[in-house]
KETI-14834 format. One record per residue (C-alpha): y, z, x. Coordinates in pm, 1 decimal. Last residue first. Layout:
+----------+----------+----------+
:        Y :        Z :        X :
+----------+----------+----------+
:        Y :        Z :        X :
...
+----------+----------+----------+
END
This chain:
+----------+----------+----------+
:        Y :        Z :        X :
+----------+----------+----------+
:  10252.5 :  15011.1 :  15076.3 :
:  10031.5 :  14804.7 :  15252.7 :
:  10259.1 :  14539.8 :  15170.4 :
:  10035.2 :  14372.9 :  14927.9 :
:   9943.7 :  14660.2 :  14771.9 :
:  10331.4 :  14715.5 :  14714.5 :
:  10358.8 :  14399.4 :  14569.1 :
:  10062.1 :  14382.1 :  14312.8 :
:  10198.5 :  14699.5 :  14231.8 :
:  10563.4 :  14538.8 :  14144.1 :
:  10355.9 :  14250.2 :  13936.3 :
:  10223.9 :  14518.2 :  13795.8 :
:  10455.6 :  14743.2 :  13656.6 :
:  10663.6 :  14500.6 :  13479.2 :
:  10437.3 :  14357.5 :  13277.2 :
:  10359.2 :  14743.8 :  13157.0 :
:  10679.2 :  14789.2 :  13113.5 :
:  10702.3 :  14537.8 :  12864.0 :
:  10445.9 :  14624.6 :  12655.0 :
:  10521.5 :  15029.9 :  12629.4 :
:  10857.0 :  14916.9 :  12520.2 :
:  10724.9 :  14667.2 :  12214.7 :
:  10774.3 :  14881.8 :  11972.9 :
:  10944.9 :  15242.0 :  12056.6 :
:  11047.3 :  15315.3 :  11708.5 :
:  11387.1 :  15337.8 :  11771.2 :
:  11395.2 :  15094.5 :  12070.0 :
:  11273.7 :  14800.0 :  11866.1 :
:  11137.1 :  14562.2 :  12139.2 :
:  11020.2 :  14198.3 :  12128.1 :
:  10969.4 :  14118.6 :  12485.1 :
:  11061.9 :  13851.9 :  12738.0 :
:  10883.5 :  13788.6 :  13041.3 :
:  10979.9 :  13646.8 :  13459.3 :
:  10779.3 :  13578.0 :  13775.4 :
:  10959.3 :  13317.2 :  13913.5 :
:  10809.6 :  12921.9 :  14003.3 :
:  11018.0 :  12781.3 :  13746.0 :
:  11317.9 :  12975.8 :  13637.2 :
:  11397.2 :  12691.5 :  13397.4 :
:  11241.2 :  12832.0 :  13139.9 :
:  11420.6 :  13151.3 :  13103.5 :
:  11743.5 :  12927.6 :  13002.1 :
:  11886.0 :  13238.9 :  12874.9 :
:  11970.9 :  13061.6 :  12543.6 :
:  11585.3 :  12922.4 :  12515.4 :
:  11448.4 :  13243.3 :  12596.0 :
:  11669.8 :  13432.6 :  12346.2 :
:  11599.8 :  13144.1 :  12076.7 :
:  11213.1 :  13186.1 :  12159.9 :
:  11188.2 :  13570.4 :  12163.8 :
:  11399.7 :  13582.8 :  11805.4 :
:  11793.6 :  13672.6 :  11728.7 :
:  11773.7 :  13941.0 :  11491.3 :
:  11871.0 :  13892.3 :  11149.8 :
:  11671.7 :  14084.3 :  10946.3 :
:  11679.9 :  14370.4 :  11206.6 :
:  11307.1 :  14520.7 :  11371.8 :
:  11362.3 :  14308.7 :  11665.2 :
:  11654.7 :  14554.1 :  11762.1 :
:  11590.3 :  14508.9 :  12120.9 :
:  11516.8 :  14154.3 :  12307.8 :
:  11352.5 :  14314.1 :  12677.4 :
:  11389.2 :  14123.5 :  12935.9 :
:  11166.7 :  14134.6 :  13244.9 :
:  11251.8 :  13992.1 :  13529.6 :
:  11018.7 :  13985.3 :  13853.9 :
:  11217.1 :  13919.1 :  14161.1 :
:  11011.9 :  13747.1 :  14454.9 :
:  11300.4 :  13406.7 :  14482.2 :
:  11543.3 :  13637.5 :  14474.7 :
:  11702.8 :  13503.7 :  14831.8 :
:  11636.8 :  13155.9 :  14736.3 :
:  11905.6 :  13191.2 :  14433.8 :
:  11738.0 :  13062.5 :  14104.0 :
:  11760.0 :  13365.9 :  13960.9 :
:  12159.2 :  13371.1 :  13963.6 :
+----------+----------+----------+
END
C-alpha cells in the first residue's frame, strides 16, 4: 500500500508495543515481516514501545513530528 505513487510523502511510524514481554517480537523481525525495507525512498521508523510505562512513546512521536513540520514549513503553512 506504501508503495502507491499517490503516498509517496507519507511518513509512517510504527510503533512495536509490549517490548517490555519476554517474548516480544523485536524491531528487526517486525521490520523484516512488514517488509519496511522495501519502502525505499519513504520516510518511515519503527519503535520499541511499552505503553504502560510510556517507553519509547515520547521517541516516536517525536520522529513523527518533524518530518510533518518540515512539511508545513515547507508549505508556508
Amino acid at each position: 500500500m506504501l508503495a502507491e505513487d499517490e503516498l509517496r510523502d507519507a511518513v509512517l511510524l510504527v510503533l512495536a508495543n509490549k517490548q517490555d514481554l519476554p517474548k516480544a517480537t523485536d524491531v528487526a523481525e517486525i521490520t523484516d515481516k512488514l517488509g519496511l525495507h522495501s519502502l525505499r525512498h519513504r520516510n518511515w521508523c519503527i519503535q520499541a514501545t511499552c505503553a504502560t510505562s510510556g517507553d519509547g512513546l515520547y521517541e516516536g512521536l517525536a520522529w513523527l513530528s518533524n518530518p510533518l513540520q518540515s512539511k508545513r514549513v515547507s508549505k508556508g503553512i
